[in-house]
C-alpha positions in Angstrom: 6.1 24.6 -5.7 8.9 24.8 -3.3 12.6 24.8 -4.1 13.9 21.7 -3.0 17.0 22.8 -1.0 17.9 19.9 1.2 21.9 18.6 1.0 21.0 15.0 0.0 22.1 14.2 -3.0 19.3 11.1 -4.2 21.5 8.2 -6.7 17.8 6.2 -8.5 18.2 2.9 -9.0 17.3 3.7 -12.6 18.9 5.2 -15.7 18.3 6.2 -19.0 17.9 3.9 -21.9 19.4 6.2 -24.5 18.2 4.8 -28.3 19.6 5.1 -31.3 17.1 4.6 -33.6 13.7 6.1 -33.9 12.0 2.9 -35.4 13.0 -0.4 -35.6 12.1 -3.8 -37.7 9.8 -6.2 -35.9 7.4 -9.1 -37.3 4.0 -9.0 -37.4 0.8 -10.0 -38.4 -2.5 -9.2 -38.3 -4.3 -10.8 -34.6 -6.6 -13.4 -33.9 -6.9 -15.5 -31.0 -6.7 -18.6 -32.7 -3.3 -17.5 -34.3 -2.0 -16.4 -30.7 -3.0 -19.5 -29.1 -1.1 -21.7 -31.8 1.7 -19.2 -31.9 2.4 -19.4 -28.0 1.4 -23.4 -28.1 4.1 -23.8 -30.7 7.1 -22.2 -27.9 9.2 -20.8 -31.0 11.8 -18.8 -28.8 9.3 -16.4 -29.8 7.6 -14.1 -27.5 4.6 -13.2 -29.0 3.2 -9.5 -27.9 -0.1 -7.9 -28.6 0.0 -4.3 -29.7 -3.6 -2.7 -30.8 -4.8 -5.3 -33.9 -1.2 -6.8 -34.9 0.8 -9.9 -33.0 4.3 -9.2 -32.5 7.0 -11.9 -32.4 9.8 -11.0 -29.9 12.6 -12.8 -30.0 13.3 -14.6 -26.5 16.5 -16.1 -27.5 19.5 -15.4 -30.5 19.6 -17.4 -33.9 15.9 -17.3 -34.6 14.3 -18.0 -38.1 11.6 -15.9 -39.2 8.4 -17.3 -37.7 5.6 -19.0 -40.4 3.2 -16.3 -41.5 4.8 -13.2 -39.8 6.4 -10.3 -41.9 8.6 -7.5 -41.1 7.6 -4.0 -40.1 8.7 -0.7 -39.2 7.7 -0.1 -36.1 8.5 3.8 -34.6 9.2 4.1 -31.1 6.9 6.8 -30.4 4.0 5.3 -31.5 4.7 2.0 -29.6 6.5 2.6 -26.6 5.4 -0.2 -24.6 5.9 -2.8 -27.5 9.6 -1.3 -27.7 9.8 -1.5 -23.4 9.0 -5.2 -24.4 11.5 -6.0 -27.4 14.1 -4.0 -25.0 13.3 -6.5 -21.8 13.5 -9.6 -24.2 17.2 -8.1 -25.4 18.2 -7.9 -21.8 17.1 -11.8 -21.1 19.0 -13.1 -23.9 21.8 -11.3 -22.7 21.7 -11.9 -19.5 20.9 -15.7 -20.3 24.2 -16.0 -22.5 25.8 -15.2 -19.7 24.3 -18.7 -17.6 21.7 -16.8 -15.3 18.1 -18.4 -15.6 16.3 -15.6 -15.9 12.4 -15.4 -14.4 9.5 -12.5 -15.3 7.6 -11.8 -12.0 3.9 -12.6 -12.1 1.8 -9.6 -11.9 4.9 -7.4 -12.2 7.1 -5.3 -14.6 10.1 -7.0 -13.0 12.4 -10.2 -14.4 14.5 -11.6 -11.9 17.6 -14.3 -11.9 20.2 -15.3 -8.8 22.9 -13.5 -8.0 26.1 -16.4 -8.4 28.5 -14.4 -7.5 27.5 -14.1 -4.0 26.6 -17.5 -1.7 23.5 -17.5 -0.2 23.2 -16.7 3.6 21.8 -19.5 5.8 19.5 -19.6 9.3 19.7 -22.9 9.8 16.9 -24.5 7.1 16.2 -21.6 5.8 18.5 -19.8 2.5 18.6 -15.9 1.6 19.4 -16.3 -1.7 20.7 -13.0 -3.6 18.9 -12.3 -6.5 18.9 -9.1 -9.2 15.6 -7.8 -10.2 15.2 -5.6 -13.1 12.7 -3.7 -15.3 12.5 -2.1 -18.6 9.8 1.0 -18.0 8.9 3.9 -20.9 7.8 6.9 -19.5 5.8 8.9 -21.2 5.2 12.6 -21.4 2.9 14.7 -23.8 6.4 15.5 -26.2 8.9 12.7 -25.6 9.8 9.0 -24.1 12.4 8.1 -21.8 13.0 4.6 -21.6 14.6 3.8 -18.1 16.0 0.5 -16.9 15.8 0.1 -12.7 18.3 -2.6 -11.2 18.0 -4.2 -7.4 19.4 -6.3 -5.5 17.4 -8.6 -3.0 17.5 -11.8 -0.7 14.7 -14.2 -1.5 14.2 -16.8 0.9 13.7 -20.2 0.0 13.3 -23.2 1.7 15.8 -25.5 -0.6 15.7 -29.0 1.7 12.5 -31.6 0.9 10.1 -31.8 4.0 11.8 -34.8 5.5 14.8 -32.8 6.2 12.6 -30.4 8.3 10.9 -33.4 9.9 14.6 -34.9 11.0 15.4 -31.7 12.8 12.5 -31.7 14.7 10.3 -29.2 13.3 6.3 -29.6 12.7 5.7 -28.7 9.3 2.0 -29.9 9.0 0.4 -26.8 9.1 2.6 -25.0 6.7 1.4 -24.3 2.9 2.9 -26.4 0.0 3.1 -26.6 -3.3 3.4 -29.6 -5.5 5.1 -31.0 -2.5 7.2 -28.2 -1.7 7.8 -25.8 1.1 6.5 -22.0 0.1 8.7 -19.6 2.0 5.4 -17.5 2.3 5.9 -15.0 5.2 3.7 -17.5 7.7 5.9 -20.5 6.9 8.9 -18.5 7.7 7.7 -17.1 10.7 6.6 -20.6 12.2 10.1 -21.9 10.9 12.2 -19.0 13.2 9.5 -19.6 15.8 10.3 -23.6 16.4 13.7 -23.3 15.5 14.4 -20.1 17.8 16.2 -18.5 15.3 14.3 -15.2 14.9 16.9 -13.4 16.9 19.9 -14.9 14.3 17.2 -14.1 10.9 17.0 -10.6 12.4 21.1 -10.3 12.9 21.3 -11.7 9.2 18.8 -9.6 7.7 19.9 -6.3 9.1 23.3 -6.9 7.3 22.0 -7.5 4.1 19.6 -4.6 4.4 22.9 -2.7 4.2 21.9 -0.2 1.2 25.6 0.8 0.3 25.9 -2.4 -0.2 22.5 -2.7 -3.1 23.9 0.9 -4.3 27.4 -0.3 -5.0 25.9 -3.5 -7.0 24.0 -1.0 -8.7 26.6 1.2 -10.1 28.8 -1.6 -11.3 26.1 -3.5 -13.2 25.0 -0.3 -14.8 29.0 0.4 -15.9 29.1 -4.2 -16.6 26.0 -3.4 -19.2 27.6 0.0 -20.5 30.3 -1.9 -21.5 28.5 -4.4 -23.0 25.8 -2.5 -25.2 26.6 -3.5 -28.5 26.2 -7.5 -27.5 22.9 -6.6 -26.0 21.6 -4.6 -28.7 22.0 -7.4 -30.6 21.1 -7.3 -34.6 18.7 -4.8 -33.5 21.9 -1.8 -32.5 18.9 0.4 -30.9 21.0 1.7 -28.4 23.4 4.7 -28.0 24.3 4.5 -24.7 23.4 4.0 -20.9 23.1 7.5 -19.1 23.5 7.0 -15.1 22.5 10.2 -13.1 21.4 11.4 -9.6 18.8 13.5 -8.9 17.5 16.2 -10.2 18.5 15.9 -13.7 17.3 17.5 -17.0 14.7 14.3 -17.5 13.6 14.5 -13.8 12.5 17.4 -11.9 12.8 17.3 -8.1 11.1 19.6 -5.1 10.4 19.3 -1.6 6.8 19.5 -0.1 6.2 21.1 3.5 3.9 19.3 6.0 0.6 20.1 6.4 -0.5 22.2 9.4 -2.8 20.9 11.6 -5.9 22.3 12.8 -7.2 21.3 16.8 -9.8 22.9 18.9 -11.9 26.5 17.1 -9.7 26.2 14.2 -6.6 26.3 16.4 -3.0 25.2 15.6 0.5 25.0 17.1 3.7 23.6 15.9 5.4 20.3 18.2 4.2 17.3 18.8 0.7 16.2 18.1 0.1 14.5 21.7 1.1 18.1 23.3 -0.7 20.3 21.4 -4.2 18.3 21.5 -3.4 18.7 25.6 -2.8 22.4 24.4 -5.7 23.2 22.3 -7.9 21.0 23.1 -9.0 18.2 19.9 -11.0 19.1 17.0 -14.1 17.6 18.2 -13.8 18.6 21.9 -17.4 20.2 21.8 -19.1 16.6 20.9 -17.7 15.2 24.6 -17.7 18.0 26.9 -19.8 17.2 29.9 -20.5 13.8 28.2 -19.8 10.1 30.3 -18.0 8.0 28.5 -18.8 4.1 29.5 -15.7 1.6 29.0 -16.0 -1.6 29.9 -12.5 -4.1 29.9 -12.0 -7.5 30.2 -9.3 -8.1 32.4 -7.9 -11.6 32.3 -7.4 -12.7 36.2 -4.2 -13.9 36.1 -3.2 -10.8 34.9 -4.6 -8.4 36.9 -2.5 -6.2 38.3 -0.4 -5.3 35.2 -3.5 -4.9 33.4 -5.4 -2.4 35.9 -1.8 -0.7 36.2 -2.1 -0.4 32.4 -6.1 0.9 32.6 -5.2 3.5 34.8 -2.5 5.0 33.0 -4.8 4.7 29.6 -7.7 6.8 31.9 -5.4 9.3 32.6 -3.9 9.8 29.1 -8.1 10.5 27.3 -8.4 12.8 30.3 -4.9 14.6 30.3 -4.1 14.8 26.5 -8.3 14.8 24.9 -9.9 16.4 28.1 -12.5 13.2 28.5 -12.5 14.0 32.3 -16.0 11.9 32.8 -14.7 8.4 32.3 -16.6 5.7 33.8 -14.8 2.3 33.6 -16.3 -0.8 34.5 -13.8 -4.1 35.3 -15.1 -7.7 34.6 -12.6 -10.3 35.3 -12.4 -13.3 33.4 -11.0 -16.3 33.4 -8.8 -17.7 29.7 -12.1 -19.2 28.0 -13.6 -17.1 25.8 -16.9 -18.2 26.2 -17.2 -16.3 29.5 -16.2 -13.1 27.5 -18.7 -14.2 25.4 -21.7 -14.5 27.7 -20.8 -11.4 29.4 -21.2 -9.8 25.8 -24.3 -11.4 24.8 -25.8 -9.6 28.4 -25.1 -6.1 27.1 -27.9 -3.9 26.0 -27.4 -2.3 22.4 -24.6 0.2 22.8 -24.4 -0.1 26.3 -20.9 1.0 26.7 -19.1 3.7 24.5 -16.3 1.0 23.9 -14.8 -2.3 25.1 -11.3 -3.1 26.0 -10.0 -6.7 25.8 -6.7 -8.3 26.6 -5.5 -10.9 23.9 -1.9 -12.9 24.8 0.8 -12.8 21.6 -0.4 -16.6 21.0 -4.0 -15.4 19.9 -2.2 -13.8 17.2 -1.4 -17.5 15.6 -4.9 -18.3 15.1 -7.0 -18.6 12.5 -9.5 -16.0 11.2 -12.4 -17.9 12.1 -11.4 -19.4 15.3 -9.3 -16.0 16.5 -10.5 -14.5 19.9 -9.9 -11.3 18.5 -12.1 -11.6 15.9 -14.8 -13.6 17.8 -14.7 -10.6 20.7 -15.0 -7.6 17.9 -17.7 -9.5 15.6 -20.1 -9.6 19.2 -19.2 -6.6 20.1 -20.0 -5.5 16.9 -23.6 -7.3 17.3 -23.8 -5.2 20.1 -23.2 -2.0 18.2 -20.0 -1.2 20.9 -16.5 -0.5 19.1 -13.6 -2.4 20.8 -9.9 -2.0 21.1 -7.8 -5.1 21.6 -4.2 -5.1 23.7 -1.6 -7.6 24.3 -1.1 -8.6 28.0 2.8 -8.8 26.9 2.5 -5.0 25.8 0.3 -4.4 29.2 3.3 -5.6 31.2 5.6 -3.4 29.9 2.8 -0.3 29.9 5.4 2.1 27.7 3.7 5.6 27.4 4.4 6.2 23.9 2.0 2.5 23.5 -0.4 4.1 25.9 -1.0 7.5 24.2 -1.6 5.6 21.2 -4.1 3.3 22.3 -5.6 6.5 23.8 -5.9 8.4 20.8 -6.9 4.8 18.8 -10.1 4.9 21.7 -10.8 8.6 21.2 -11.2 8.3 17.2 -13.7 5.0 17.4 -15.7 6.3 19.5 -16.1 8.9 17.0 -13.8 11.7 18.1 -11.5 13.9 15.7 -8.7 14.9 17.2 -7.2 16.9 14.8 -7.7 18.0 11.0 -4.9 19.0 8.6 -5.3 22.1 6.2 -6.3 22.2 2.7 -4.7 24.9 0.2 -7.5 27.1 -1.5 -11.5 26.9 -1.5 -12.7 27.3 -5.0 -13.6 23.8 -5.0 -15.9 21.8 -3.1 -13.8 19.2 -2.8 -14.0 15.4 -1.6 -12.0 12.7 -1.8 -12.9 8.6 -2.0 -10.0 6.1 -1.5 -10.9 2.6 -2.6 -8.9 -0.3 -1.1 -8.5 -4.0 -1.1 -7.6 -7.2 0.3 -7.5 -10.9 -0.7 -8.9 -13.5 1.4 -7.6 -17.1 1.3 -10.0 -18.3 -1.0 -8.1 -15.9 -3.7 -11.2 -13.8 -3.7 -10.4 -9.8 -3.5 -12.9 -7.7 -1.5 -13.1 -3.9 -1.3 -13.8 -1.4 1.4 -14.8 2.5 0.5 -13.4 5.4 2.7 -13.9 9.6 2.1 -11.9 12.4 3.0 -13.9 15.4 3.0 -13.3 19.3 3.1 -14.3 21.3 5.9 -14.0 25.1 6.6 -10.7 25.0 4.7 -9.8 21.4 6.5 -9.8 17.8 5.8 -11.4 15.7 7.6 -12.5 12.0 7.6 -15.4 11.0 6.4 -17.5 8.0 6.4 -15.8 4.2 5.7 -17.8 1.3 3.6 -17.2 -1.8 3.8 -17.6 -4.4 1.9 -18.2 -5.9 -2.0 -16.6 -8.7 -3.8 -15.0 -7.1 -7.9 -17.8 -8.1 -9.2 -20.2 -5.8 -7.3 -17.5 -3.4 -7.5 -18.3 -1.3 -10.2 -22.2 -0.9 -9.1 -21.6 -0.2 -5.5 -18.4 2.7 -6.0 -21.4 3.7 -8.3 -23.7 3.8 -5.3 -21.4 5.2 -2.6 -20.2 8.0 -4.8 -24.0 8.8 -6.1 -25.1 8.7 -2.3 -22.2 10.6 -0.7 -22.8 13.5 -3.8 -26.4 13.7 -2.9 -25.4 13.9 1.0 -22.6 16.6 0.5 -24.8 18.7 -2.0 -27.8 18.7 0.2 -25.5 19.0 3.7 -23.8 22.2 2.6 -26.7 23.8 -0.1 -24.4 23.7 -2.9 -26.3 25.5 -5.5 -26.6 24.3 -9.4 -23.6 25.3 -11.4 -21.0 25.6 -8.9 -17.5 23.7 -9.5 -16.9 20.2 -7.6 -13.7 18.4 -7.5 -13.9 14.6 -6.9 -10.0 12.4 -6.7 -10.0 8.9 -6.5 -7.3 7.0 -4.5 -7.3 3.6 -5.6 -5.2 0.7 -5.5 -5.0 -0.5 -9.1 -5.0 1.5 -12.1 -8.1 2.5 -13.2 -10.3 0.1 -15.4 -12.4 1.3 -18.3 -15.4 -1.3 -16.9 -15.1 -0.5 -13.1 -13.6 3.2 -12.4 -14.4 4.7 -15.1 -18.0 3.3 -15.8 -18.6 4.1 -12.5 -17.7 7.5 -12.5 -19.5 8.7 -15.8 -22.4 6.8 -14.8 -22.3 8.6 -11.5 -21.5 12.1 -12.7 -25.2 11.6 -15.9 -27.0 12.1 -12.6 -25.3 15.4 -11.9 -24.8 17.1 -15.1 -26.5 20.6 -13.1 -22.6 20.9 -11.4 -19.2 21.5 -12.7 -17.4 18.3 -11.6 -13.8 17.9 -12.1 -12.1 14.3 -11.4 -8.8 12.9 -10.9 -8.0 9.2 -10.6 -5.4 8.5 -9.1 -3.3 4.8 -8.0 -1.2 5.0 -4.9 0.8 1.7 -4.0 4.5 1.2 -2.8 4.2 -1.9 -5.5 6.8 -0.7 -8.3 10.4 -1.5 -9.1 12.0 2.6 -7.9 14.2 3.2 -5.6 16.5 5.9 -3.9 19.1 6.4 -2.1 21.5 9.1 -0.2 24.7 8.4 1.7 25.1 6.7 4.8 25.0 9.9 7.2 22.1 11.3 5.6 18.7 10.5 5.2 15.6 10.4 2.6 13.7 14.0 3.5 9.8 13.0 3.6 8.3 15.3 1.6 10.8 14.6 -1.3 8.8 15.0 -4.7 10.7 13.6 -7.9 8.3 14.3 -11.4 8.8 11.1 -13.5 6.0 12.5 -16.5 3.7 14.6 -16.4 0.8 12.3 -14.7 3.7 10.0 -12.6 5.3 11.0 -9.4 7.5 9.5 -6.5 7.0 10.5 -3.3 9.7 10.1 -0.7 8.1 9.2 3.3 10.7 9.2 5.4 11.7 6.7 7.4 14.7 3.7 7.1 13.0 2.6 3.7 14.8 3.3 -0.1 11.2 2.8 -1.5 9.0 5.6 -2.7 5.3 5.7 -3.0 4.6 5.8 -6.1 1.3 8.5 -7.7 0.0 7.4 -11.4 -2.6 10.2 -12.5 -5.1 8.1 -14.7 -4.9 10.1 -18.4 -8.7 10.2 -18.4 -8.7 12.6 -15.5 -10.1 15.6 -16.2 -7.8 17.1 -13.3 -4.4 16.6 -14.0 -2.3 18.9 -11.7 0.2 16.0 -10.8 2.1 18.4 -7.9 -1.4 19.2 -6.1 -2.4 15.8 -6.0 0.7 14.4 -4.8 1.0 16.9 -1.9 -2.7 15.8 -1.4 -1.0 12.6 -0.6 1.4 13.6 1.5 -1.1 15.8 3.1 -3.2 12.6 4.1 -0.9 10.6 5.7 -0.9 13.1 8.2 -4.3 12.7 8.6 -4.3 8.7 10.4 -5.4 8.4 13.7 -3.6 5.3 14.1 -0.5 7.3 15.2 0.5 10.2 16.4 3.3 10.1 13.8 2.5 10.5 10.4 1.9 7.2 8.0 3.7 6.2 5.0 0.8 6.3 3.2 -2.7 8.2 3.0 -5.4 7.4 4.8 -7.2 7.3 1.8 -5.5 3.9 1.0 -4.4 2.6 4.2 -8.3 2.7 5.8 -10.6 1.1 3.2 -7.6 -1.8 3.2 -7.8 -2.1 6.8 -12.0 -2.1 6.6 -12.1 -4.9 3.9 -9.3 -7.1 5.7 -11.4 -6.8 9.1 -14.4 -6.8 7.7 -13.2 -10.5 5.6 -12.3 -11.6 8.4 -15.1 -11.1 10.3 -17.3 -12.8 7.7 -15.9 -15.8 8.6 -17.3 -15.8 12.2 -20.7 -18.1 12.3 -23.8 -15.9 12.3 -22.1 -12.7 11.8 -24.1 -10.6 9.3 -22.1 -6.9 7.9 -24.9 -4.8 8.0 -24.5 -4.5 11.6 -21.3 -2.0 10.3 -24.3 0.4 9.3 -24.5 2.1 12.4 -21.0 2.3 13.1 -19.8 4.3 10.2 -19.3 6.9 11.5 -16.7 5.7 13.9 -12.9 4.4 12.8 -14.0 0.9 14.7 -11.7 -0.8 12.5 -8.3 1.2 13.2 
């Protein structure tokens, strides 16, 4: 592990619940679900809490009588850490409700929320930015102690606060906007159609930027943590579990903190350089430069005729990139004009033998990008294409116009990897393992139905590469087909590389939930019965920006990607660079029978280097950000007329969906 020796000094937006006591006196009794349903039905002040085969009542509110039926118990805080994170999250409502804030627990979250009344909200015409506090109440738990930690934020929610009418009187159309019970959801499409007809996306922008000011969220921060300091005894309440509130940057004695390098990257005969990508592939040569020499690569583009010249301008300077920086020097293009109606790039389609070009280019206009999924040109032009068996890569004509050649070189290095080229690997540490590597992600359609894609990262001569990507099953298939593409890919790799009985496989799991008992994990053991001849070794791992944690450093400096904090022993935070104060966040499933939580992380870290989206690393793995990007596509797709997935089969081997 490497010293962390980087001059930023990282303040958390969390801190230490310090307790006083190692047990406390709760009510219970013994569960049933006709008890619980009566018991939440009769809206006490009670919160009522399942822990293991007792029902807990909480108290949401002060001056409670002793509910019918429930009796006191001594409850230790070691043994029931997230029934005490509960009780302590309950304390902070009631105090924070004394004080006159409505406070609100986040669906599907950790966090509670209430406004900010201190500060007025800012306005963009119609639309409010209300500020609002978010907190938490988290234990984390290590093999020999609990740290409770509280994390604080500050945000602007915004909110559509006038009835429609209002909107209607100013002039803006509001009947394709989403409602609920008769009110205006300030869902990211409603807000974008509101700055769009009101032209005041350039003002939102101004607006935002300020309040994004992180000084700002740091300095609330700090003064609500020394507010509830001050306050502890009222919100311990009768309970007095608390000492005291411990504030304190990073690293600490709870939290360990270390920096992890970038991976190197391999190119051409197991080649590698240091600078940027782009250069070096012109350098070396890419990774899979063997596949293409001598080869003709066929491209055909639909060029929209009023926009001609900007988009052969763009067409040329695309050419020139594949040859110049991934050494495709036999590139035969063929133009077809069209006119704006998609049914001529339609017919023209329908005329092409089965993977009659090696890609197709098509010009979209920033208005296709309103559509809907089933009537959108771009997905229309990718599903034929598709039926066709010829990837495609889509560009604006607004982005052709302006033919920047950091835009280009992307687009060039997007072509090169879906029409199956590897332009680079990245390294893996040690080869005692065969290892390989399955990210599982999601999306949900707007018929609230979540579909999966599958994507593998494999190992190869001491680099990762990627593998094959999977789309598509609804959660309730879930569990049979990660069955089925892990049992298939096992055979495929054993077989591929005459890995002989007894010797040691490692397989991680990058998924986007915690792992399940009835999918993952059923999955997995079921999967591994078939291969009880090998030493297999798994880790499953959740990757997700979606928790409350942040950091942040002063104003001069910036968050170091690469920046490792250890939370526990199986929970990490993983700084990525960039403008954001949000780390991704690593849970290490405790059913994993591979538990390094370092390794793993820098396995992480190690695959967002690996996208060929960019030339500049992601800000998060590929593992993740793929299978997503497969099942959103591939949903999308679905809801074309006639278009049937298992014409995917044959393209699996190409990043078509990038």
């Amino acid at each position: 592990m490497e010293n962390f020796n980087s001059v930023a000094k990282i303040q958390p937006n969390f801190f230490e619940l310090e307790l006083s006591r190692e047990a406390v006196d709760l009510y219970s009794c013994e569960y049933s679900d006709e008890l619980f349903k009566e018991c939440v039905k009769e809206q006490d002040g009670y919160f009522y809490y399942r822990n293991g085969s007792y029902l807990y009542a909480l108290p949401s509110k002060s001056g409670l009588n002793r509910p019918v039926g429930f009796n006191l118990q001594n409850v230790e805080v070691k043994k029931n850490p997230h029934l005490i994170a509960k009780l302590i999250s309950n304390l902070f409502k009631i105090f924070f409700e004394g004080k006159g804030r409505d406070v609100y627990h986040l669906k599907y979250s950790s966090e509670s929320t209430f406004d900010i009344s201190s500060e007025e909200p800012s306005e963009i015409g119609l639309l409010s930015l209300v500020p609002v506090c978010k907190y938490s109440i988290n234990p984390l738990i290590s093999e020999d102690n609990i740290t409770f930690v509280m994390t604080l934020s500050k945000e602007y929610k915004p909110r559509f606060e006038q009835s429609v009418e209002v909107y209607k009187k100013n002039g803006i159309d509001t009947r394709d906007w989403q409602f609920k019970n008769e009110s205006i959801i300030a869902s990211r499409a409603n807000i974008k159609k509101y700055l769009d007809r009101s032209r005041l996306q350039t003002k939102y922008d101004s607006i935002e930027e300020r309040l994004r000011d992180k000084s700002k969220e740091l300095e609330f921060i700090t003064k609500t943590i020394k507010y509830l300091n001050n306050n502890i005894d009222e919100i311990s309440s009768d309970f007095k579990i608390f000492k005291k509130f411990n504030y304190l940057t990073l690293p600490n004695t709870l939290f360990e903190q270390s920096k992890i390098r970038k991976p190197t990257n391999f190119y051409y005969n197991h080649r590698t350089t240091r600078g940027f990508i782009n250069t070096a592939i012109q350098q070396l040569k890419p990774l899979s430069y063997d596949v293409f020499s001598g080869q003709k690569i066929t491209i055909c583009t639909f060029i929209p005729n009023t926009e001609a010249k900007q988009c052969e301008r763009l067409i040329a300077n695309l050419k020139k990139n594949l040859s110049d920086i991934f050494h495709l020097v036999h590139i035969e293009i063929t133009n077809l004009y069209v006119g704006k109606d998609r049914r001529e790039h339609i017919e023209h389609i329908s005329k092409f033998e089965n993977k009659q070009y090696d890609l197709a280019l098509f010009f979209l206009f920033q208005k296709d990008k309103t559509q809907s999924a089933e009537k959108s040109a771009y997905n229309r032009l990718k599903a034929k294409l598709i039926s066709k068996q010829i990837p495609s890569q889509s560009m604006l004509v607004e982005n052709a116009r302006k033919n920047n050649d950091y835009h280009v070189r992307n687009l060039a290095l997007n072509i090169y990897s879906k029409i199956g080229g590897t332009p680079w690997a990245i390294e893996k540490d040690g080869f005692e393992y065969h290892e390989f590597v399955i990210g599982v992600g999601s999306t949900i359609d707007d018929k609230k139905t979540r579909n999966i894609g599958f994507a593998s990262v494999f190992d190869h001569h001491g680099a990762y590469m990627v593998g094959s990507c999977s789309p598509l099953c609804k959660l309730d298939d879930y569990r049979d087909n990660l069955r089925t593409y892990l049992t298939s890919t096992l055979n495929e790799i054993i077989g591929s590389r005459g890995i002989t009985k007894g010797a040691k496989i490692r397989l991680i799991f990058h998924i986007f939930k915690d792992a399940s008992r009835k999918y993952e994990i059923s999955a997995i053991k079921q999967c591994l019965e078939e291969f009880v001849e090998y030493e297999i070794e798994y880790a499953i791992l959740s990757v997700s920006f979606d928790h409350p944690y942040k950091f942040f450093v002063d104003e001069n400096q910036q968050l170091e990607r690469g920046t490792f904090v250890k939370l526990t022993s199986n929970r990490a935070l993983l700084c990525m660079g960039g403008r954001g104060s949000k780390p991704l966040q690593i849970k290490l499933d405790s059913r994993s029978t591979y538990q390094d939580i370092y390794e793993l992380t820098k396995q992480v870290l190690y695959f967002s280097h690996l996208s060929h989206k960019s030339f500049m690393p992601a800000m998060k793995p590929v593992t993740t950000t793929y299978p997503h990007k497969l099942a959103q596509l591939t949903s999308d797709l679905l809801k074309i007329n006639h278009w049937d997935p298992d014409m995917l089969h044959g393209m699996k081997d190409k990043l078509w969906f990038i």
